[in-house]
C-alpha positions as CSV (number, residue, x, y, z in Angstrom):
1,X,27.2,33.6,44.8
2,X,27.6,34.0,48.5
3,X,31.5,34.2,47.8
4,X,30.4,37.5,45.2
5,X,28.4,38.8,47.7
6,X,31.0,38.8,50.7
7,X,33.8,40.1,48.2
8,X,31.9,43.6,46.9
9,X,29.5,44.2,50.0
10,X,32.4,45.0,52.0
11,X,30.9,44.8,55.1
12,X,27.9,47.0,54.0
13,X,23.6,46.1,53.8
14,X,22.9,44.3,50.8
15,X,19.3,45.6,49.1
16,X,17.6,43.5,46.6
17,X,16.2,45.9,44.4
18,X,13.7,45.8,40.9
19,X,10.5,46.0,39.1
20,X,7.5,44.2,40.3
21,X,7.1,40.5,39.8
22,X,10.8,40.0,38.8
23,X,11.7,37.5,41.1
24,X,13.2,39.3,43.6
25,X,12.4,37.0,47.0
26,X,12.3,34.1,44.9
27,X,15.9,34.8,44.3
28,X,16.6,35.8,48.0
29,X,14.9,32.3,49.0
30,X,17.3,30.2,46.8
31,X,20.4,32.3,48.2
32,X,18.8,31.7,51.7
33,X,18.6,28.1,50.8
34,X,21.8,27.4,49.4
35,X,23.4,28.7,52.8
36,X,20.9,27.1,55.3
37,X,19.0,24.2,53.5
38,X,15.4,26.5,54.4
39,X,13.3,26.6,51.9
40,X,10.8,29.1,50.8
41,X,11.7,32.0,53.9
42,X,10.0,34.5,52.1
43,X,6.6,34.6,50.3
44,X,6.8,34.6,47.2
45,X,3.4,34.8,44.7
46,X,2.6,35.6,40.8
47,X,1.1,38.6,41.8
48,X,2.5,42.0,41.7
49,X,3.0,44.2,44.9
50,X,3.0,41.0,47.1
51,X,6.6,42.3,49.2
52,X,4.6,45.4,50.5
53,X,8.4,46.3,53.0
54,X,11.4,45.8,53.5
55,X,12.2,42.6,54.6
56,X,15.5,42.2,56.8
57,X,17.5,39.1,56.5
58,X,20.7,38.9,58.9
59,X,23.8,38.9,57.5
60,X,25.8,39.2,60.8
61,X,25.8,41.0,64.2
62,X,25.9,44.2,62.3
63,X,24.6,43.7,58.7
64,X,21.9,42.4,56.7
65,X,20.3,41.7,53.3
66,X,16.8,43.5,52.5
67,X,14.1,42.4,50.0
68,X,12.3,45.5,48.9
69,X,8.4,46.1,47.8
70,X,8.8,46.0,43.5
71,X,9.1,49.6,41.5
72,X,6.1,49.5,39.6
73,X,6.7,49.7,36.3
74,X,3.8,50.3,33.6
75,X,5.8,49.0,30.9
76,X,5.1,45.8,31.8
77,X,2.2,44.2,30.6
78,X,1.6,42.3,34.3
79,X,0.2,45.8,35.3
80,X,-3.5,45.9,32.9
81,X,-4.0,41.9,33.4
82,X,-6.6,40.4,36.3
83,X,-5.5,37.6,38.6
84,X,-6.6,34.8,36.4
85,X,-4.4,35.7,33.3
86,X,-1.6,36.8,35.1
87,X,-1.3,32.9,36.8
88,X,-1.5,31.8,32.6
89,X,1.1,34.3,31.5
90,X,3.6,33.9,34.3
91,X,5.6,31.1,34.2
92,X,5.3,27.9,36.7
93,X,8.3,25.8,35.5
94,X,10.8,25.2,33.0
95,X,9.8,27.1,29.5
96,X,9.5,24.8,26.8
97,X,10.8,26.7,23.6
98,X,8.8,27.3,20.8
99,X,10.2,27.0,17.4
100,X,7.9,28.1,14.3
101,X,9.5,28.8,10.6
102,X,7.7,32.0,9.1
103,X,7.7,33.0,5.3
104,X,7.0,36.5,4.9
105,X,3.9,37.7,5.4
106,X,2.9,35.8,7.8
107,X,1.9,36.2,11.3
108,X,2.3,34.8,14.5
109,X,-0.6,35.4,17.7
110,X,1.0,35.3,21.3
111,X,-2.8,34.7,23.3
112,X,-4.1,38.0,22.5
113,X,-1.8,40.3,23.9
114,X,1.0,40.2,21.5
115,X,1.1,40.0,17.4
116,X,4.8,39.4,15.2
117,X,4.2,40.2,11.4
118,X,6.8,39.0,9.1
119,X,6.9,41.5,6.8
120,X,10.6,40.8,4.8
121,X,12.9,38.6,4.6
122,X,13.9,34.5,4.4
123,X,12.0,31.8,5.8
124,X,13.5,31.2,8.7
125,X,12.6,30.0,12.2
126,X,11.5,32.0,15.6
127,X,12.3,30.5,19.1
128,X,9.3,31.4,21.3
129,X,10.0,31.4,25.2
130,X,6.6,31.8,26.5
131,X,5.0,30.3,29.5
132,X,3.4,26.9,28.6
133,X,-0.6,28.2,29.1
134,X,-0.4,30.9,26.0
135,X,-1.9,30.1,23.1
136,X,0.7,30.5,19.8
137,X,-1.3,30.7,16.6
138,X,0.3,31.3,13.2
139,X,-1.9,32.9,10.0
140,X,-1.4,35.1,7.0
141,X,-0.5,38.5,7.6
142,X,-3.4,39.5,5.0
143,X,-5.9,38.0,7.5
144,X,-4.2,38.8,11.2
145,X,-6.6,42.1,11.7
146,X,-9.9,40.3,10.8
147,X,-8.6,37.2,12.5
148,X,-7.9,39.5,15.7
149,X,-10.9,41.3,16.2
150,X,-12.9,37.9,15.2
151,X,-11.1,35.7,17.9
152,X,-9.4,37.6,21.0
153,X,-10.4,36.0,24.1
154,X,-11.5,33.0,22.3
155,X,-8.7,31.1,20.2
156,X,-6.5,34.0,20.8
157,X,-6.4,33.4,24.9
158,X,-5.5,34.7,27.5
159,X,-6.7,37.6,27.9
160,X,-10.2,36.6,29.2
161,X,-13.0,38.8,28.6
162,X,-12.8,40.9,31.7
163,X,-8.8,41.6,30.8
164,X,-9.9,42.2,27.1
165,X,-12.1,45.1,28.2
166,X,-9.3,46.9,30.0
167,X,-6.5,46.3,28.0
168,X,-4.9,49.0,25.7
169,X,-5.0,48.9,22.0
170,X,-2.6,46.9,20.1
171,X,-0.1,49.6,18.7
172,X,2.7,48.5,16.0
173,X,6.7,48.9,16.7
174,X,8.8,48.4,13.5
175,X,12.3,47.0,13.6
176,X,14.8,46.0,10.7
177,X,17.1,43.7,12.2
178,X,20.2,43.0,10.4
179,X,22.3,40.6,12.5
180,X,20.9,36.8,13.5
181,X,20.6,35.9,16.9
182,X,18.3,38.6,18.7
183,X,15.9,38.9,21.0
184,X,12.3,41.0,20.7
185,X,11.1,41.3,24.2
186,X,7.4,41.9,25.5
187,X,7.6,42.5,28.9
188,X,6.0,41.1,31.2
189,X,4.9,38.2,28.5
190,X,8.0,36.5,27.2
191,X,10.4,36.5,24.5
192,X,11.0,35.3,20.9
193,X,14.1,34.9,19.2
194,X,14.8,35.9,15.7
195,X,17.4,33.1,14.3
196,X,18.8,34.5,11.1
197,X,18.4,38.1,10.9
198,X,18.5,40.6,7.8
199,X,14.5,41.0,8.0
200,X,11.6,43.5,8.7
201,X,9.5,42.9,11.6
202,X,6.4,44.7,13.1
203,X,5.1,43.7,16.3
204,X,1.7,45.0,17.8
205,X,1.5,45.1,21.7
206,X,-1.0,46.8,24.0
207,X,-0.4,51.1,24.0
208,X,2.5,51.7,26.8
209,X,4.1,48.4,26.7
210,X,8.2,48.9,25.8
211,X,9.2,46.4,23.4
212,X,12.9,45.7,23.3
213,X,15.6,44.3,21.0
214,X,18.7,43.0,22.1
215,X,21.3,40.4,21.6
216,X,19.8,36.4,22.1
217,X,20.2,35.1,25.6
218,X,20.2,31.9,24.5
C-alpha cells in the first residue's frame, strides 16, 4: 500500500476522503501502523462525526496525508439511529456469515430496520453479512406486516424504543434479479447475498435509505 501510495501521489498531499463512519482513520491507523509499528494514532469511534478536522499526518519535509471530518450522508441508516443501536449495528470484529434457504413467499427480519420478501423464484439460499448483535428472523410473507407492527423493538431488535419512534417508515424497493451472485445492500446495516439468481425480491427499509444492487463481493 505504501509502495501505491508513493507511485500516484507524486510528491503531492494525500487526503482521505468519505462518508461518515466508513472507516476512514481506522484505515489511516493501520497504514500508520504498518510503517511505524504505532497503533491506534488517531481516534477512531462507532459514532458518526467523531473526526470533527483535518488531521495532518507527515509524509516528509514538505508533504503529508490528511484524515478529513466524514460527508454526511442521509442515505445511510447510521444517521436516524441513537448511540445504543448504532454500537449493535456496527460491527466489532470479524462478520460471521449468515446463510438461510428461503422458498418463496417467505420473509426474512434484519432487527427491525430492514425486511427481504421472497416473492418468486427457487429455494435457494441468502448469505447474510450482518454484525453479530442483529437479530435475523425468518416468517411467512403472508404474516411479515402483522408480525412487524406486533414485534419491532421486541423480537425484531435493535431498534430500541427511543430509535423506533424516530425512525422513518419502512418503504418497499422491488428488484428482479436475473444473474446469481449479487449483492442487496442496506447501508449503513449490512449486506445479504443472493446465491442463485433469476428471482423477484422486495425489500422494505426506512423512507430515504438507498438500497443497492451490485455484483457479490464475496
Amino acid at each position: 500500500v505504501e509502495a501505491a501510495m508513493e507511485k500516484y501521489r507524486q510528491g503531492k498531499d494525500i487526503y482521505v476522503v468519505g462518508c461518515t463512519n466508513v472507516g476512514k482513520s481506522t484505515f489511516i491507523n493501520q497504514l500508520i501502523n504498518r510503517s511505524s509499528g504505532t497503533e491506534d494514532a488517531i481516534t477512531t469511534s462507532y459514532f458518526p462525526g467523531t473526526t470533527l478536522g483535518f488531521i495532518e499526518i507527515p509524509l516528509d519535509q514538505q508533504t503529508s496525508l490528511f484524515d478529513t471530518p466524514g460527508i454526511v450522508n442521509r442515505n445511510q441508516l447510521v444517521h436516524y439511529v441513537n448511540d445504543k443501536d448504532l454500537k449493535l449495528i456496527t460491527p466489532r470484529k470479524e462478520l460471521k456469515p449468515k446463510i438461510y434457504q428461503l422458498n418463496n413467499q417467505q420473509t426474512l427480519f434484519f432487527g427491525g430496520f430492514c425486511r427481504l420478501d421472497f416473492e418468486k423464484g427457487k429455494r435457494q439460499s441468502f448469505i447474510c453479512y450482518f454484525s453479530n448483535h442483529l437479530m435475523i428472523h425468518r416468517t411467512k410473507l403472508e404474516n411479515a406486516d402483522q408480525f412487524y407492527e406486533s414485534h419491532v423493538g421486541e423480537l425484531l431488535q435493535p431498534p430500541s424504543k427511543e430509535t423506533k419512534e424516530q425512525l422513518p417508515n419502512l418503504v418497499p424497493h422491488t428488484f428482479k434479479v436475473r444473474a446469481e451472485k449479487n449483492d442487496v445492500v442496506i447501508p449503513g446495516l449490512g449486506w445479504f447475498t443472493i446465491s442463485e439468481g433469476d428471482i423477484t425480491i422486495t425489500v422494505h427499509a426506512p423512507k430515504g435509505i438507498q438500497i443497492v444492487l451490485r455484483p457479490a463481493l464475496i
